[in-house]
VEXKOL-912550 format. One line per 2 residues: number of its first residue (from 1); their letters; for each residue x, y, z of C-alpha. Coordinates in pm, 1 decimal. Example, Ala and Ser with C-alpha at 12.3 -4.5 7.8 and 13.67 -1.06 7.14 Angstrom:
# VEXKOL-912550
1) as) 1230.0 -450.0 780.0; 1367.0 -106.0 714.0 $
***
This chain:
# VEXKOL-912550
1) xx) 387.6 2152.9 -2199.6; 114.4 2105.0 -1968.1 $
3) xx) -68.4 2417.9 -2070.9; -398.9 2396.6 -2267.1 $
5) xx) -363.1 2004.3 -2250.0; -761.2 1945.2 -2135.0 $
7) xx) -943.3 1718.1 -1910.5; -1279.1 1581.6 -1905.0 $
9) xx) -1445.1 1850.5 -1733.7; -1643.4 1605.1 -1520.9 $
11) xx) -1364.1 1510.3 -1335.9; -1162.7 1802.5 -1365.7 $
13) xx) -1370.3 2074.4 -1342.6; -1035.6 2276.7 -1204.5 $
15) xx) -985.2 2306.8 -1592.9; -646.6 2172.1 -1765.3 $
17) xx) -321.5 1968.4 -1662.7; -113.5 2234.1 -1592.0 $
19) xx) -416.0 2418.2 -1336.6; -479.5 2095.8 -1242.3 $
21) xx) -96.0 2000.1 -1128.3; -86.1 2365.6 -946.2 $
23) xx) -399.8 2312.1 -771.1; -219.0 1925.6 -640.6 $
25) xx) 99.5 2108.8 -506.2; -141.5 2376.7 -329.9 $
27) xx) -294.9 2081.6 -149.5; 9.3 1989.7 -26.1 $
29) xx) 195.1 2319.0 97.7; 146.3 2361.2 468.2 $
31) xx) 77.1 2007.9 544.2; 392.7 1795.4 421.5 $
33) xx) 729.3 1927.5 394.8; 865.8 1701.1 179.4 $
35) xx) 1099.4 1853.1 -132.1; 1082.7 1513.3 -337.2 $
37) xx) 685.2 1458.1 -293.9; 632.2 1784.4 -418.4 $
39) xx) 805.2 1699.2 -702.5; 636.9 1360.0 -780.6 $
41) xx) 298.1 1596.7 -756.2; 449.5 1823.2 -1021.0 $
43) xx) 551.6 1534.4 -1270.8; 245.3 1349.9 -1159.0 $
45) xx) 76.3 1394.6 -1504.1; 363.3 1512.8 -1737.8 $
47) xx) 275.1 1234.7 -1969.4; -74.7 1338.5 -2022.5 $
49) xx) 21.5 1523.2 -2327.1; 198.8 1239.2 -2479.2 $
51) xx) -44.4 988.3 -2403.2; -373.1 1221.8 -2549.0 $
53) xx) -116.1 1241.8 -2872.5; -37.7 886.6 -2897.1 $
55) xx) -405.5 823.5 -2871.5; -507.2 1052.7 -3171.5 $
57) xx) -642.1 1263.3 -2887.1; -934.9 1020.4 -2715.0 $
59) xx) -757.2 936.0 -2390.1; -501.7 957.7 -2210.5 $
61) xx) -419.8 623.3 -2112.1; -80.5 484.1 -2001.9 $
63) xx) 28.0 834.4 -1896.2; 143.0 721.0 -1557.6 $
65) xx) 383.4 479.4 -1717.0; 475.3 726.9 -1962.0 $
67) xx) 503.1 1023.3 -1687.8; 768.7 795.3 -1493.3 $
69) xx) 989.6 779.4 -1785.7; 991.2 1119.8 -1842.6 $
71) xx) 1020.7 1179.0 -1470.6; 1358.3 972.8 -1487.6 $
73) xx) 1486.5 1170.2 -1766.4; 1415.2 1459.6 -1639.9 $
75) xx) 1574.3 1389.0 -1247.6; 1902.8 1251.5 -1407.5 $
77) xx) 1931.1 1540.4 -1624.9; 1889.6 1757.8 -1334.1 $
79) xx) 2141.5 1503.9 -1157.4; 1902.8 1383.2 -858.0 $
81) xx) 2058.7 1080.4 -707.1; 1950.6 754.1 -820.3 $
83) xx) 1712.4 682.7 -505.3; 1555.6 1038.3 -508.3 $
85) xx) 1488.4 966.8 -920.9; 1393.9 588.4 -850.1 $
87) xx) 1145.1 738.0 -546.1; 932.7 981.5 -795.1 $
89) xx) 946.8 752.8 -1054.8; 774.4 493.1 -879.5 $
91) xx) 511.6 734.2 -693.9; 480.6 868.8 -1050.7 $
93) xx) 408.9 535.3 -1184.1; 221.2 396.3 -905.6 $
95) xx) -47.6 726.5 -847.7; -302.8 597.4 -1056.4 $
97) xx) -317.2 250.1 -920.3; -334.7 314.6 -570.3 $
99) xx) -658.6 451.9 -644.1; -785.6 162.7 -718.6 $
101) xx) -685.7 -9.7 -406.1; -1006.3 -170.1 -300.4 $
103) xx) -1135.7 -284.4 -612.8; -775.4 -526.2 -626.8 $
105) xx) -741.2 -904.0 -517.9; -642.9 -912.9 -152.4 $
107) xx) -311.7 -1059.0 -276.8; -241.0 -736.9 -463.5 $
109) xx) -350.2 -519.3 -179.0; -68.0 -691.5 60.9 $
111) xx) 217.0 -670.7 -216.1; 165.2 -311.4 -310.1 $
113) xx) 92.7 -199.5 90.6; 397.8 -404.9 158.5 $
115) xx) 602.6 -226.3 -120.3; 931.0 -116.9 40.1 $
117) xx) 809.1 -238.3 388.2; 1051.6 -151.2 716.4 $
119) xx) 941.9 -492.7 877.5; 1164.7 -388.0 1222.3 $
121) xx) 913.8 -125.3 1241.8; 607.6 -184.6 1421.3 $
123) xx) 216.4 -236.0 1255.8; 113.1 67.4 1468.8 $
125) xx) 397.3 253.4 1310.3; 229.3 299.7 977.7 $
127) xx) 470.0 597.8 850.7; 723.8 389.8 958.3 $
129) xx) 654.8 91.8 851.2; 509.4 138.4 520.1 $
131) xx) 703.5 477.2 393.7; 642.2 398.9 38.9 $
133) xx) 286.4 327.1 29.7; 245.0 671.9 293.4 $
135) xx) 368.7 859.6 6.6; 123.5 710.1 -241.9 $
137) xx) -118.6 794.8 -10.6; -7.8 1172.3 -49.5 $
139) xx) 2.4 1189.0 -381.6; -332.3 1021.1 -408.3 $
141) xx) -491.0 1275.0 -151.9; -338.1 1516.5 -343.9 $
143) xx) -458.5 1410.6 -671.8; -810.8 1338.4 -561.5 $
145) xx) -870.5 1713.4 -359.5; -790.4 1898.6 -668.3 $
147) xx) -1062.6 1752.6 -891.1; -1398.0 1685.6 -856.4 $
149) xx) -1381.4 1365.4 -703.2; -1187.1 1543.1 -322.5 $
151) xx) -1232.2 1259.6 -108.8; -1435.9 1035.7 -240.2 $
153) xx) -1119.7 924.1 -441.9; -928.7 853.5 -121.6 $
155) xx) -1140.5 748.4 180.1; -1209.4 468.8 82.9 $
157) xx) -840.7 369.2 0.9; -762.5 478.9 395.3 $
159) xx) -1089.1 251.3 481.5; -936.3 -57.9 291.4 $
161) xx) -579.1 51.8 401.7; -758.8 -16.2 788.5 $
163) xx) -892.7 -368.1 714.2; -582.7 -483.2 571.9 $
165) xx) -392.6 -411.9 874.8; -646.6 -578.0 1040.8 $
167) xx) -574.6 -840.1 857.0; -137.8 -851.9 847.6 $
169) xx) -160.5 -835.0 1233.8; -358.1 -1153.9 1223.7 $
171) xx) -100.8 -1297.7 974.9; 185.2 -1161.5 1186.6 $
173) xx) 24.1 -1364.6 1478.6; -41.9 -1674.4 1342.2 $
175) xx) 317.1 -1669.7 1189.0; 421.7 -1605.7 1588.2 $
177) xx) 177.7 -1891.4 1698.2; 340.6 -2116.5 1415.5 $
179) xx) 664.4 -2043.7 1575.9; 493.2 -2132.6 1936.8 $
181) xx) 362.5 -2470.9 1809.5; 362.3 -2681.7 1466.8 $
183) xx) 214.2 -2964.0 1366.4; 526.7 -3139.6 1425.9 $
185) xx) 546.4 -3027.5 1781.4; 234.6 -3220.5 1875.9 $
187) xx) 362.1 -3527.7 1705.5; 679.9 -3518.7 1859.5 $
189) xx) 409.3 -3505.8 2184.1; 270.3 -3849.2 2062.7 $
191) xx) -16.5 -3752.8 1928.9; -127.4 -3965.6 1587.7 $
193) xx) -191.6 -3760.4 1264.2; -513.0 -3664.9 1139.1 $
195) xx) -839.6 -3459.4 1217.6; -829.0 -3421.9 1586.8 $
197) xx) -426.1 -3273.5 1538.8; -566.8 -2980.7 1303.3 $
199) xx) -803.4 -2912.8 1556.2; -572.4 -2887.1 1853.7 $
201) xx) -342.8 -2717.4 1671.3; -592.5 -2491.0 1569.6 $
203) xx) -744.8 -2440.6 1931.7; -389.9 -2351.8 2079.8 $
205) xx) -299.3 -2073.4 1780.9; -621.6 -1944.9 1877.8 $
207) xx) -588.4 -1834.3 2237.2; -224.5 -1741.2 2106.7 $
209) xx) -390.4 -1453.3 1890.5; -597.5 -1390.9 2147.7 $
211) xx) -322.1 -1343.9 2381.6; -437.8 -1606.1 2624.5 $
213) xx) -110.3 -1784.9 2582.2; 255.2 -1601.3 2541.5 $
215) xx) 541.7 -1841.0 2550.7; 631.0 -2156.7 2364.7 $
217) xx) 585.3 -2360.9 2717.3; 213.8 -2243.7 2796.3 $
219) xx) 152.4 -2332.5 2399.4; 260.7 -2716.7 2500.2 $
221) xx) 114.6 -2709.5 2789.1; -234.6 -2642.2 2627.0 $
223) xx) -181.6 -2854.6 2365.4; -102.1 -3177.6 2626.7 $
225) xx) -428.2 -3073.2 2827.4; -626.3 -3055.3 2499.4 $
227) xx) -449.9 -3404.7 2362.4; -617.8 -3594.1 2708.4 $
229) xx) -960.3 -3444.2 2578.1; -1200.7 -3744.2 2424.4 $
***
């Protein structure tokens, strides 16, 4: 079906779907051995045809949505289990999108990096820790080196990928400094709300991100020297 189903040749120079979806699971042989990923990349576009038709034959948009539903059918009729159908459906789904990573709200970064998140695993463990989004990375990679766009598609999805870990690790340690010392915790101290509290409290989580202070009694500690300050 994917046969003779074109592609703007200034993107896809490779020619049509079906060359196109070959070319994707060439890219991917010798690097990952991964049965199911190779068979996201093969239903990756599977609902180009049906999208160019339901279009009158301008575009073909909505063929990731439409490719995961016919990547369901498909799996169940071939009697994958329901996570190995629910995994290529949403990498199916979710290929297009991932692309388009940096241009998103920060918000909307997080949620779809987070997607699936192991949070026992480490930051540093990125495989690990963010399995789901790895794979759309794959299938993006994938995508992007077997058309005319090869890495310009993806680098700068890695590049964005960077600064937001950059920025969970600072969210993971203020939520650890919040756990060292609330607001709360320096009124319980005796110190009277307002201004000079935020900026105490701020001064403390500080040298906790920086790793100056560890432990819940070296966070009180600081917080009493800094509450004799004038």
């Amino acid at each position: 079906a994917l046969k003779g189903v074109p592609q703007d040749p200034l993107y896809h120079p490779e020619g049509d779907v079906f060359t196109h979806t070959l070319l994707c699971l060439a890219q991917a042989d010798g690097i990952w051995d991964d049965p199911l990923l190779k068979m996201a990349l093969l239903l990756h576009d599977v609902g180009k045809p049906r999208a160019l038709a339901r279009s009158g034959g301008e575009n073909m948009a909505g063929h990731c949505g439409i490719g995961a539903e016919m990547a369901e059918e498909i799996l169940t009729r071939l009697r994958f289990s329901r996570r190995e159908i629910e995994r290529v459906r949403f990498l199916v789904a979710e290929h297009m999108r991932v692309a388009r990573l940096p241009e998103m709200g920060l918000g909307k970064q997080v949620k779809l990096l987070c997607t699936g998140e192991a949070e026992e695993a480490p930051l540093s463990s990125f495989p690990q820790r963010f399995a789901v989004f790895a794979d759309l990375l794959k299938v993006v990679i994938c995508d992007a080196e077997a058309t005319a766009h090869k890495s310009a598609a993806w680098l700068p999805v890695l590049s964005q990928v960077a600064r937001l870990l950059v920025h969970l690790r600072r969210v993971q340690g203020l939520r650890r400094a919040r756990e060292l010392l609330s607001g709360h915790d320096l009124l319980a101290l005796g110190m009277a709300p307002g201004p000079r509290l935020g900026q105490v409290l701020e001064a403390v989580h500080e040298k906790i991100l920086a790793g100056e202070i560890g432990s819940r009694e070296e966070a009180l500690a600081e917080a009493a020297r800094l509450m004799g300050k004038k």
